[in-house]
LUMKEVEX-463200 format. One record per atom (N, C-alpha, C): x, y, z; residue in one letter. Coordinates in Angstrom, 2 decimals. Each point is the difference from the previous one (the first is absolute). Example, Ala and Ser with C-alpha at 12.3 -4.5 7.8 and 13.67 -1.06 7.14 Angstrom:
% LUMKEVEX-463200
+---------+---------+---------+----+
:      c1 :      c2 :      c3 : aa :
+---------+---------+---------+----+
:   13.19 :   -5.69 :    7.80 :  a :
:   -0.89 :    1.19 :    0.00 :  a :
:    0.90 :    1.20 :    0.00 :  a :
:   -0.35 :    1.05 :   -0.72 :  s :
:    0.82 :    1.19 :    0.06 :  s :
:   -0.77 :    1.09 :    0.73 :  s :
+---------+---------+---------+----+
//
This chain:
% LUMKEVEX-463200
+---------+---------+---------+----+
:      c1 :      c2 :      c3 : aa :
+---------+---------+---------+----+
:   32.96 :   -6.99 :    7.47 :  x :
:   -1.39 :    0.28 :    0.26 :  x :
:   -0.38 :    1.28 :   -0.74 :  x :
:   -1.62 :    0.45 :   -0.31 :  x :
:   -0.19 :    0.50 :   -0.56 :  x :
:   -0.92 :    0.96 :    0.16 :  x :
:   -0.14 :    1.17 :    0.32 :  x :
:   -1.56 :    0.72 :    0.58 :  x :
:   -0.72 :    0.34 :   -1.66 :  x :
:   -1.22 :   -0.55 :   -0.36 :  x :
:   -0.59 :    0.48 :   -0.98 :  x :
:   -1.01 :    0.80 :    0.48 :  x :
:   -0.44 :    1.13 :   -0.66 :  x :
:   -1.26 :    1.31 :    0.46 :  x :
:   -0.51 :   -0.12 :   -1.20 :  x :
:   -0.99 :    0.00 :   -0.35 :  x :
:   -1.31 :    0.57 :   -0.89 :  x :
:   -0.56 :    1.03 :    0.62 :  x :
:   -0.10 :    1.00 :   -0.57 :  x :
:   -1.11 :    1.44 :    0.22 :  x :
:   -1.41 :   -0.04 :   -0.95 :  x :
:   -0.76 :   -0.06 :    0.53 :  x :
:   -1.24 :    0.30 :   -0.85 :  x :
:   -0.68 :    1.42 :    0.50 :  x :
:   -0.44 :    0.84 :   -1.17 :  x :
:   -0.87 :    1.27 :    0.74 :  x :
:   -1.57 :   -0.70 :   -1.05 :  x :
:   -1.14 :    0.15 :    1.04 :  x :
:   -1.04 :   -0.58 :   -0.27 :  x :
:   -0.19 :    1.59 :   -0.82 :  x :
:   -0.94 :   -0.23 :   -1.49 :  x :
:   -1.01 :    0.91 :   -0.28 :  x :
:   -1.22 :    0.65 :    1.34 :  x :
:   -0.33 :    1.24 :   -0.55 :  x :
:   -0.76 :    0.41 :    0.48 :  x :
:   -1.33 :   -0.90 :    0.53 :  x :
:   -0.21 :    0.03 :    1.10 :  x :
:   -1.30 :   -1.21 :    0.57 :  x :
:    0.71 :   -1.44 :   -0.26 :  x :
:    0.58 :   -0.55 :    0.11 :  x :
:    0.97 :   -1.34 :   -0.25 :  x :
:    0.94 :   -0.63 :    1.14 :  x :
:   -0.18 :    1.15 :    1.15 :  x :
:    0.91 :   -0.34 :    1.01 :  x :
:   -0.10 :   -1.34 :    0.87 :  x :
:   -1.53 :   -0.01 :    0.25 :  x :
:   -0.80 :   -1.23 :    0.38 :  x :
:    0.07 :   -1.33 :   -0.81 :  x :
:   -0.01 :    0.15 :   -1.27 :  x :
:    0.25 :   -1.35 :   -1.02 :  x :
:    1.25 :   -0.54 :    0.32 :  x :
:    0.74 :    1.44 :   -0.20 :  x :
:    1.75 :   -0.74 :    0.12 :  x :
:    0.36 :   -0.70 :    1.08 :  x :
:   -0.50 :    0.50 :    1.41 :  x :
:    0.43 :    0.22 :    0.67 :  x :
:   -0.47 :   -1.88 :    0.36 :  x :
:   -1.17 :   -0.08 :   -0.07 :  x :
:   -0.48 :   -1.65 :   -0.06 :  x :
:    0.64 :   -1.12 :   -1.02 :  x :
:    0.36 :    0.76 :   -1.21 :  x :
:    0.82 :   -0.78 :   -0.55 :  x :
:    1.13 :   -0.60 :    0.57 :  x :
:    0.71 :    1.22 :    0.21 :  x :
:    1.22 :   -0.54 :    0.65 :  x :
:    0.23 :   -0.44 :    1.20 :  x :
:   -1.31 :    0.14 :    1.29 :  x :
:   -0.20 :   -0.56 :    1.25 :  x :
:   -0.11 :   -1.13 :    0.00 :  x :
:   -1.19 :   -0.78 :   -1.30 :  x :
:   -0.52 :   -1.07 :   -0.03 :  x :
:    0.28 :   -1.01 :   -1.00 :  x :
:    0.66 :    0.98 :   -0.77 :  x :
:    0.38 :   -1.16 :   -0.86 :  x :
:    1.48 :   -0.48 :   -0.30 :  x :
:    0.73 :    1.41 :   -0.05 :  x :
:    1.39 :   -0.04 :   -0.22 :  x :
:    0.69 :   -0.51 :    0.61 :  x :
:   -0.87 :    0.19 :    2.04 :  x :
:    1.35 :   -0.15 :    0.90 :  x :
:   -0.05 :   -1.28 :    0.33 :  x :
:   -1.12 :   -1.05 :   -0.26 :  x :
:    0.34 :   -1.03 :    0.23 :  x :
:    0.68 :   -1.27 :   -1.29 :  x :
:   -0.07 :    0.56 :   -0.89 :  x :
:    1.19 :   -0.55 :   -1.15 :  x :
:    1.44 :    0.30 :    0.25 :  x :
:   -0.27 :    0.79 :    0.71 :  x :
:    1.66 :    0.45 :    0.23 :  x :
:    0.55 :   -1.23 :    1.37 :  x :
:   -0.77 :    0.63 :    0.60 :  x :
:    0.34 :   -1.03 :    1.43 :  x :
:   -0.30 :   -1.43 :   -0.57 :  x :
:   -0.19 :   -0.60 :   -1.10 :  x :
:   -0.30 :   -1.21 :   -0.30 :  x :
:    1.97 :    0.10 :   -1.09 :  x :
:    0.70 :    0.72 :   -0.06 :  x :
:    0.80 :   -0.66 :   -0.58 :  x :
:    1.21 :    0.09 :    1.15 :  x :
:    1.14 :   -1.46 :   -0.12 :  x :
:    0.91 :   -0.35 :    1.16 :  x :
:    0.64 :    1.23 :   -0.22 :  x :
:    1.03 :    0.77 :   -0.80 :  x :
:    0.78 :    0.17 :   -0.25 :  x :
:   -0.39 :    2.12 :    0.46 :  x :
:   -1.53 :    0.04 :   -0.33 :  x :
:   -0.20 :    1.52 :    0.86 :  x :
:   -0.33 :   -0.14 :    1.57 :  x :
:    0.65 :    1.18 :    0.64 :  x :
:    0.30 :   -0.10 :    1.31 :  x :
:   -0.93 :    1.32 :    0.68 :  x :
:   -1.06 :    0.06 :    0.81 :  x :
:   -0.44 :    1.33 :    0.37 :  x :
:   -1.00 :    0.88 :   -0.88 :  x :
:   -0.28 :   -0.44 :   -1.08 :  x :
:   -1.16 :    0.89 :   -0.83 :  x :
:   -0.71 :    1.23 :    0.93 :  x :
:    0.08 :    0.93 :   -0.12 :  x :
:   -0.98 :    0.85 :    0.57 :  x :
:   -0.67 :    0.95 :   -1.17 :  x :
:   -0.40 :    0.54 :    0.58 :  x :
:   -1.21 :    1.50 :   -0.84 :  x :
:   -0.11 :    1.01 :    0.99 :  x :
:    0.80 :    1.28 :   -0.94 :  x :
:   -0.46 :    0.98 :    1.16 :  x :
:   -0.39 :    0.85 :   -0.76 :  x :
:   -1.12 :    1.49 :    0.33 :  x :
:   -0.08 :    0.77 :   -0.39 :  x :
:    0.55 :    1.40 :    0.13 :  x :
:    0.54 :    1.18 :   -0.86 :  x :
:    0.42 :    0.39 :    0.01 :  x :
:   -1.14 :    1.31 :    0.98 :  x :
:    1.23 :    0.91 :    1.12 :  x :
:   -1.22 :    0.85 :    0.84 :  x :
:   -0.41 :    1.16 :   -0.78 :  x :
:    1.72 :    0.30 :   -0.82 :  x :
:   -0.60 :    1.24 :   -1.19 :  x :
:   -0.65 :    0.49 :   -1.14 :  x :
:   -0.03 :   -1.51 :   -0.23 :  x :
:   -0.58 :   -0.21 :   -1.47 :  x :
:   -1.02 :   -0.45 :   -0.16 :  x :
:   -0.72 :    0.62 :    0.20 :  x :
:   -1.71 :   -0.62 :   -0.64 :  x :
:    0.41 :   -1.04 :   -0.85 :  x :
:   -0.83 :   -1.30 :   -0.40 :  x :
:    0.33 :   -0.97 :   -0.49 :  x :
:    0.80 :   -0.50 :   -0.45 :  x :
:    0.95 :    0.27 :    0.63 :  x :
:    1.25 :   -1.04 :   -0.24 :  x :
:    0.51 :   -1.07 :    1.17 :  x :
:    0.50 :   -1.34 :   -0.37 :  x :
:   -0.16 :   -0.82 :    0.79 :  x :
:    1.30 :   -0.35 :   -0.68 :  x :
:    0.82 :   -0.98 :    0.73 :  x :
:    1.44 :   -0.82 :   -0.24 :  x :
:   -0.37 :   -1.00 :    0.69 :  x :
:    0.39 :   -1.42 :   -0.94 :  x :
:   -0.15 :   -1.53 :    0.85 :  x :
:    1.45 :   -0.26 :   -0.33 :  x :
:    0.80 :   -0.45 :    0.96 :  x :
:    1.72 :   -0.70 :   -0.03 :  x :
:   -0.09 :   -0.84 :    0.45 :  x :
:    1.09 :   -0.56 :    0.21 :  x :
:    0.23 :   -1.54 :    0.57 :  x :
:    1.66 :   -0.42 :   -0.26 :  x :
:    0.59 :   -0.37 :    0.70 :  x :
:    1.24 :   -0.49 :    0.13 :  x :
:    0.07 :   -1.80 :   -0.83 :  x :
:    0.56 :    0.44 :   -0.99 :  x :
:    0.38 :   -1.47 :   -0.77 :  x :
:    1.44 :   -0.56 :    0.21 :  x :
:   -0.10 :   -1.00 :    0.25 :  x :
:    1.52 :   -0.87 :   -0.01 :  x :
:    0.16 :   -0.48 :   -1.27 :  x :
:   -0.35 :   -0.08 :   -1.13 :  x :
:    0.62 :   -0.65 :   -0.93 :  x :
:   -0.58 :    1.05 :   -1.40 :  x :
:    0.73 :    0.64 :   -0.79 :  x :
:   -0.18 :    1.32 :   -0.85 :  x :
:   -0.91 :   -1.28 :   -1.07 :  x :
:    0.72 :   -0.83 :   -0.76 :  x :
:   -1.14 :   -0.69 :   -1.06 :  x :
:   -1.09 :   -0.46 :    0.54 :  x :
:   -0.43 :   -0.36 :    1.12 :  x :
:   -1.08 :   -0.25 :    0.76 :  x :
:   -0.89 :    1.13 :   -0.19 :  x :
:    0.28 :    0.89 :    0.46 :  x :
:   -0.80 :    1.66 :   -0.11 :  x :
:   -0.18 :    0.32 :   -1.70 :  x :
:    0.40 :   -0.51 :   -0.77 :  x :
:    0.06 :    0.42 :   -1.28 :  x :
:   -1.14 :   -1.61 :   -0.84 :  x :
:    0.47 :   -0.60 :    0.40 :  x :
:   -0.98 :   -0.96 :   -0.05 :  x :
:   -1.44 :    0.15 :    0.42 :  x :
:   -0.09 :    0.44 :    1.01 :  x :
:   -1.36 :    0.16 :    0.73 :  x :
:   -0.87 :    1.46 :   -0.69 :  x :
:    1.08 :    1.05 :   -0.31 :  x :
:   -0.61 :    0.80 :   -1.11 :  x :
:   -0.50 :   -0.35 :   -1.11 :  x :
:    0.75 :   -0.92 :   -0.57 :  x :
:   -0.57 :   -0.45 :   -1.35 :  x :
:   -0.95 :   -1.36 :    0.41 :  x :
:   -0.48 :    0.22 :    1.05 :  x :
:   -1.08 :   -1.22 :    0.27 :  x :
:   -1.42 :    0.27 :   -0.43 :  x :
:   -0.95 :   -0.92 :   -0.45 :  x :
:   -1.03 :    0.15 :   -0.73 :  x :
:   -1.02 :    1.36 :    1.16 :  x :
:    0.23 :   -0.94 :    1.04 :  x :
:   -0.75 :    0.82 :    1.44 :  x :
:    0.30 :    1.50 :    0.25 :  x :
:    1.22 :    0.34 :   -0.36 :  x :
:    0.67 :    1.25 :    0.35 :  x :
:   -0.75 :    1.24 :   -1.06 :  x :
:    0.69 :   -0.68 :   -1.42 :  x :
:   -0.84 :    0.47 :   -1.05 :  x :
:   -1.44 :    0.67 :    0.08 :  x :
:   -0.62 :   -1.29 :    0.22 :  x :
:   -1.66 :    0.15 :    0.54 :  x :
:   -0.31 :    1.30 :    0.68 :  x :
:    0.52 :   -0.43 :    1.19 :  x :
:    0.20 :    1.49 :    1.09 :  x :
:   -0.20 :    1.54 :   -0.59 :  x :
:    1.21 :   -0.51 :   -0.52 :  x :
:    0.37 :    1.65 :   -0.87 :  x :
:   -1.03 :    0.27 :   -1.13 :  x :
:   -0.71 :   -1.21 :   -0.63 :  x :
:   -0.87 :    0.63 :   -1.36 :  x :
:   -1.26 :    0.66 :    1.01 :  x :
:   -0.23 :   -0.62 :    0.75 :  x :
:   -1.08 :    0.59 :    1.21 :  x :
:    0.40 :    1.22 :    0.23 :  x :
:    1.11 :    0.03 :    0.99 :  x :
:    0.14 :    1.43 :    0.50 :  x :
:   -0.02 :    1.26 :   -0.96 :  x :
:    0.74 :   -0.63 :   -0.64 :  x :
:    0.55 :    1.40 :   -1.23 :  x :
:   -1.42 :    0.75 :   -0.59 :  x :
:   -0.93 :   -0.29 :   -0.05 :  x :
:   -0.99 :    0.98 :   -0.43 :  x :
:   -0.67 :    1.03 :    1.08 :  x :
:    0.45 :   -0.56 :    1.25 :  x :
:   -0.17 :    0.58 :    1.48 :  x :
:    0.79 :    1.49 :    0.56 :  x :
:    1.34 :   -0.23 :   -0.88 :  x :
:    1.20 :    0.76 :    0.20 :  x :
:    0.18 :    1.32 :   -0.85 :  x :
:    0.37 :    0.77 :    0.67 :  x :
:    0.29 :    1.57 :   -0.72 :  x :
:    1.40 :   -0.36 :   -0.91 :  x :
:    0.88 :   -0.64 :    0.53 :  x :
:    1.49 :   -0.02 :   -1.07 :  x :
:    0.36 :   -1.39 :    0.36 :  x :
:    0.47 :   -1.02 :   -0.79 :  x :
:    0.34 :   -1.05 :   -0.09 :  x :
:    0.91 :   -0.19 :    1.50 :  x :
:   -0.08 :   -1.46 :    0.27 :  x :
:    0.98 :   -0.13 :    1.00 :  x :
:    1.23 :    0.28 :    0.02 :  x :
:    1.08 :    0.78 :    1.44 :  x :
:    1.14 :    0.15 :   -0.04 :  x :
:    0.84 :   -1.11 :    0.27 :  x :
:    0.84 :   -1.13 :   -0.61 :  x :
:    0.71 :   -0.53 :    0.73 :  x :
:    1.38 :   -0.34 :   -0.06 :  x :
:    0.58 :    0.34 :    1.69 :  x :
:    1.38 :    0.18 :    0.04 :  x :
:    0.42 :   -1.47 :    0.51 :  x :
:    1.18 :   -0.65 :   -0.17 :  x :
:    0.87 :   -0.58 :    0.93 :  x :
:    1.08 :   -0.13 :    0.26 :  x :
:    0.08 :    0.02 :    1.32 :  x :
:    1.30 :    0.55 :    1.12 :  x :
:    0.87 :   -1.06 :    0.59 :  x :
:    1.24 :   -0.60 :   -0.33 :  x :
:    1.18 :   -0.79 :    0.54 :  x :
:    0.19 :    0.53 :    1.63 :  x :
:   -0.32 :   -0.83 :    0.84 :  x :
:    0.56 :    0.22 :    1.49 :  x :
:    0.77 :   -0.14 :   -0.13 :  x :
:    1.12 :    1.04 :    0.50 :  x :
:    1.65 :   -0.45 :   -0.47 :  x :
:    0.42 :   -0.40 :    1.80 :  x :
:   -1.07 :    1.28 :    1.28 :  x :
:   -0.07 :   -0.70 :    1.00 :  x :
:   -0.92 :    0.03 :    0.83 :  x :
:    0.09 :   -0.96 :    1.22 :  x :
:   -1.23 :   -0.03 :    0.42 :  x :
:   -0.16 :   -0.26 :    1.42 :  x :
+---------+---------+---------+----+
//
């Protein structure tokens, strides 16, 4: 299994765009694929616009697939003009759980 995080820090006045982006649009593509488990979005308390959406994947080419999905893409050409620094993204092997 797999914990993936994206960090986004919204540009200045952008917190609201992002923040709908990824409420309304992101989180239900995610919860639409079998293989991601839990999608959430949280915001960060210290950081003025910064937000992280994760989600627990069971299958690593599944998650890599769904990145290179036309929809995912989309997402990101949207957001990215919203954002102070490109998205961060890490992913993490549960070794346990």
């Amino acid at each position: 299994m797999f914990v993936w995080l994206v960090t986004v820090r919204a540009a200045d006045g952008g917190s609201l765009v992002v923040t709908e982006l990824l409420r309304e649009r992101l989180l239900p593509v995610l919860r639409s694929q079998p293989a991601c488990v839990g999608p959430t979005l949280a915001r960060c308390v210290n950081c003025a616009g910064e937000s992280t959406f994760l989600a627990y994947w069971n299958d690593r080419a599944a998650l890599e697939a769904f990145e290179d999905s036309p929809a995912y893409r989309a997402l990101l050409r949207e957001l990215t003009p919203h954002l102070r620094l490109p998205p961060k993204r890490e992913l993490w092997e549960v070794l346990a759980g």
